[in-house]
N, C-alpha and C positions, 0 to 999 in steps of 0.2 A: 504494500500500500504506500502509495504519496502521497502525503499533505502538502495542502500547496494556498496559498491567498488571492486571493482578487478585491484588488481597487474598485468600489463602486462610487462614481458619481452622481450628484444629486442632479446633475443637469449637462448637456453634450457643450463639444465649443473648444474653443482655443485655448480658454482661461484652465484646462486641465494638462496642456500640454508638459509644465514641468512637474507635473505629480506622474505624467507617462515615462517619462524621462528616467524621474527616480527609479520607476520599479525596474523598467528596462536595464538600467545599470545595474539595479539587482541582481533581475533573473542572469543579465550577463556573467556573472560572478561567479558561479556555477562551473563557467566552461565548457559545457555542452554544447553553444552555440556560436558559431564562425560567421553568419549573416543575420542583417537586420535590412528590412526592404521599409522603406520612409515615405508615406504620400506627402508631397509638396506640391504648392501650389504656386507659391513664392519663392520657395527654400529658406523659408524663415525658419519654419520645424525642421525641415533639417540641418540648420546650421548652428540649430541650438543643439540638436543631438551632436554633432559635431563637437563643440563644445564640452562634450559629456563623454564620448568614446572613440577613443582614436580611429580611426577608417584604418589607419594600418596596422590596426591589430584584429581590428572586426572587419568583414566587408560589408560595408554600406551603399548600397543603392537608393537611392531619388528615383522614385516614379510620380514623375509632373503633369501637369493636364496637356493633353494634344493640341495641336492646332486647331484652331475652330471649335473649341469648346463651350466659350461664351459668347466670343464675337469674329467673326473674320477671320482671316489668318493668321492672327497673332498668339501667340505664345506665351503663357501668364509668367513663367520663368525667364528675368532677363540672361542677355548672353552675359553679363560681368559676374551674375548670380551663380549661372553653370560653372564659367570658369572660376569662381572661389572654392567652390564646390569639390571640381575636381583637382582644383591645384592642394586643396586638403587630404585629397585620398579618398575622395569618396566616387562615385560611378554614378551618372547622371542616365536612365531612360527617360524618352517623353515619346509615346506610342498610343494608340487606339486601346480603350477601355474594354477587356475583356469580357465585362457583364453587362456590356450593353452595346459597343460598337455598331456597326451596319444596322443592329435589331432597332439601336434610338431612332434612326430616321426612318424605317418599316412606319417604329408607332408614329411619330409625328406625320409623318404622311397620311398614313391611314387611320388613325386612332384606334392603335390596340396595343396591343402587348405580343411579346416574342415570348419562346420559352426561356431564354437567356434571362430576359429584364423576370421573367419572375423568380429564378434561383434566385439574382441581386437579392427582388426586396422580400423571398423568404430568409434571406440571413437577415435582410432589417430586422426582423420578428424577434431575430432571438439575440442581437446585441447591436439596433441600430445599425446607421450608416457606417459608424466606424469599423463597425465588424465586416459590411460587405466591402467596404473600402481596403479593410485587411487583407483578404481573399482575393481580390481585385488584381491588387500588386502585385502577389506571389506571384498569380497567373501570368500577370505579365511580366514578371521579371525572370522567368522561370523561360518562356518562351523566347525571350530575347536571352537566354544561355549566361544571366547573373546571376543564377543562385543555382545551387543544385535540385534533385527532387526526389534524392536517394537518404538523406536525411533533415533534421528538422531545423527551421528557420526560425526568424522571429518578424512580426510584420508590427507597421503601425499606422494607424489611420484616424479619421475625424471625422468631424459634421462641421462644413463651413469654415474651416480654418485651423489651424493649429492638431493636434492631436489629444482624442481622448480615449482612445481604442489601442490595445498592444494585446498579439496572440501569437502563440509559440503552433506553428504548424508544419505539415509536412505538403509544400508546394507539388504542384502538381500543372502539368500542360494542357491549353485548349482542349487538345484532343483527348488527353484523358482526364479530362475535368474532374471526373469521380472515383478516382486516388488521391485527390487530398485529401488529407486528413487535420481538422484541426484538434489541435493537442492541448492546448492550455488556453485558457482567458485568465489573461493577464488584468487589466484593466478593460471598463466598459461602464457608461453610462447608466443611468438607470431605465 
């Protein structure tokens, strides 16, 4: 048997981001885990993770919003931000959203739902945004050949900003979607 703890917040958001921070450093402590996959949107979370665990001891990956995400073709990640980024040791993707890509614009075109957008928002069900945000990355950083998928990672994600979500899982590909495994919840909103 393992006992283990989880951070419950009274409310999702940014403002949780260094209580995420702290466990992550935590859980890291352990030494079981070699990657942390970080959603930015700015890279302001991860540059405060940054601050907190050297990239050249962990590997840390930035998965940032895509092009056209909010608006046009722009990139919510600046290039001075990337290159801070990775002149610190960290590994910067910014690629199409594994839990919703091609299916978002199906729905918005047509007003429905993909099978994809409803795995997303059944993990909302069971730890928010931040948790399918968690899931989100692996996938994509897993796909893009940043993290392995032969053992276990650590992800972090949000609602809106910052991070208030951190879960210790075992990454898994598009294609085999259903070999990941999530292993611990770390921290999660309420």
């Amino acid at each position: 048997m393992i006992e283990g703890k989880i951070i419950y917040f009274n409310d999702n958001g940014r403002k949780n981001t260094d209580s995420v921070i702290e466990t992550v450093k935590q859980r890291i402590r352990r030494n079981d885990i070699r990657h942390i996959v970080v959603a930015s949107s700015t890279g302001k979370t991860a540059l405060k993770l940054i601050d907190e665990i050297d990239p050249n001891e962990t590997n840390i990956i930035v998965v940032s919003l895509h092009a056209g995400y909010s608006t046009g073709d722009k990139i919510t990640l600046s290039d001075d931000t990337k290159n801070e980024l990775e002149e610190e040791g960290a590994k910067v993707f910014i690629g199409s959203h594994s839990l919703s890509g091609v299916g978002r614009g199906i729905s918005n075109k047509f007003n429905g739902i993909t099978p994809v957008e409803i795995i997303g928002n059944t993990l909302k069900l069971f730890g928010g945004q931040g948790l399918k945000v968690c899931v989100e990355i692996a996938i994509m950083a897993a796909d893009a050949g940043l993290v392995p998928t032969d053992r276990d990672i650590l992800a972090m994600g949000g609602s809106h900003g910052g991070a208030d979500t951190a879960i210790v899982l075992k990454a898994a590909h598009m294609n085999n979607f259903f070999d990941l495994r999530i292993k611990e919840i770390l921290a999660k909103p309420l």
